[in-house]
C-alpha positions in Angstrom: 130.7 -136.2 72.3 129.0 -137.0 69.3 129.7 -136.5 65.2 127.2 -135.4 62.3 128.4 -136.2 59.4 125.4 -135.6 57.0 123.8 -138.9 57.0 123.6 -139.7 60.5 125.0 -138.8 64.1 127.0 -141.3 65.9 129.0 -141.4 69.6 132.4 -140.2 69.4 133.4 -141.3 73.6 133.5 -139.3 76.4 136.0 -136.6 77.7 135.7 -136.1 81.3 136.0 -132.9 83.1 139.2 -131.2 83.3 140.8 -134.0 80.5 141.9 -134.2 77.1 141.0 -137.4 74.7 141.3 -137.8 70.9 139.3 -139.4 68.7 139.8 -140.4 65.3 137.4 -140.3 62.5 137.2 -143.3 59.7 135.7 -143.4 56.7 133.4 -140.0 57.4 130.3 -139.8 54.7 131.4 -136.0 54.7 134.5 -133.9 55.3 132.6 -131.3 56.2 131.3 -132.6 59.8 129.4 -131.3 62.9 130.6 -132.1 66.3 128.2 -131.9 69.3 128.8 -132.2 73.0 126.2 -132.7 76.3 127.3 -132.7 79.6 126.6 -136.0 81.4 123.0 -137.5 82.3 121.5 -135.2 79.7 122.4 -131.5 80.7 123.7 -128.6 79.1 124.5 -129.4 75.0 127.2 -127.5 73.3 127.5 -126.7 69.1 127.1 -127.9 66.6 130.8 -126.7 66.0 131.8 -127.3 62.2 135.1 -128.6 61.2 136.4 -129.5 57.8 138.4 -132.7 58.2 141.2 -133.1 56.2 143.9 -136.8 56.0 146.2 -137.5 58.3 145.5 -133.8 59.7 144.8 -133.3 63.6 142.1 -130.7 64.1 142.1 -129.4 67.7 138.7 -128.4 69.3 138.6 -127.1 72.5 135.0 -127.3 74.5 134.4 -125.4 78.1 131.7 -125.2 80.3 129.9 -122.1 79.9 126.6 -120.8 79.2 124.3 -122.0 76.8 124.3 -118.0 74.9 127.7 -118.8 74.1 128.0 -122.0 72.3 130.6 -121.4 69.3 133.3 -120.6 72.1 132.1 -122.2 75.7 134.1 -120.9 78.4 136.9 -128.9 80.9 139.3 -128.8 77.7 138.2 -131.7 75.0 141.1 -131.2 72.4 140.2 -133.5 69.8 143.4 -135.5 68.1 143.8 -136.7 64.8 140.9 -136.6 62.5 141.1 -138.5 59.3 
C-alpha cells in the first residue's frame, strides 16, 4: 500500500491477504490524498482511490481482489484506521 499525496508517493506497509491493518498518516503535504495498492512481487495494482483526510477522523477503505476493469470497487479486506 502506498500514499500520493501531491508531492510524492511513499509506502504505507503491507496488509496481507484476508487481514485488516491501519495506518496512520502524519503531517500529509495534502488532505486530499491518493491511495494505491499492488499485490505482492509486482502483480495486479489497484486505484488510485481518493480520500479527503480529515483530524483525528478514521477513514475506512476496503480493497478486494478483483479484476483490473473494476478498480474503484475491487471485489482480502485492507480497512485503513485512523488517518490524521
Amino acid at each position: 500500500m502506498s500514499l500520493a499525496d501531491g508531492t510524492a508517493t511513499r509506502a504505507l506497509g503491507t496488509v496481507l491477504p484476508g487481514r485488516s491493518e491501519r495506518f496512520v498518516i502524519a503531517a500529509p503535504a495534502s488532505h486530499e490524498v491518493d491511495i494505491l495498492a499492488r499485490q505482492a512481487g509486482g502483480g495486479t495494482r489497484y486505484g488510485p482511490f481518493h480520500i479527503s483526510l480529515i483530524a483525528g477522523a478514521t477513514v475506512p477503505l476496503t480493497i478486494r481482489d478483483g479484476p483490473q476493469d473494476r478498480p474503484a470497487s475491487p471485489p482480502a479486506v485492507a480497512p485503513f484506521g485512523r488517518l490524521h
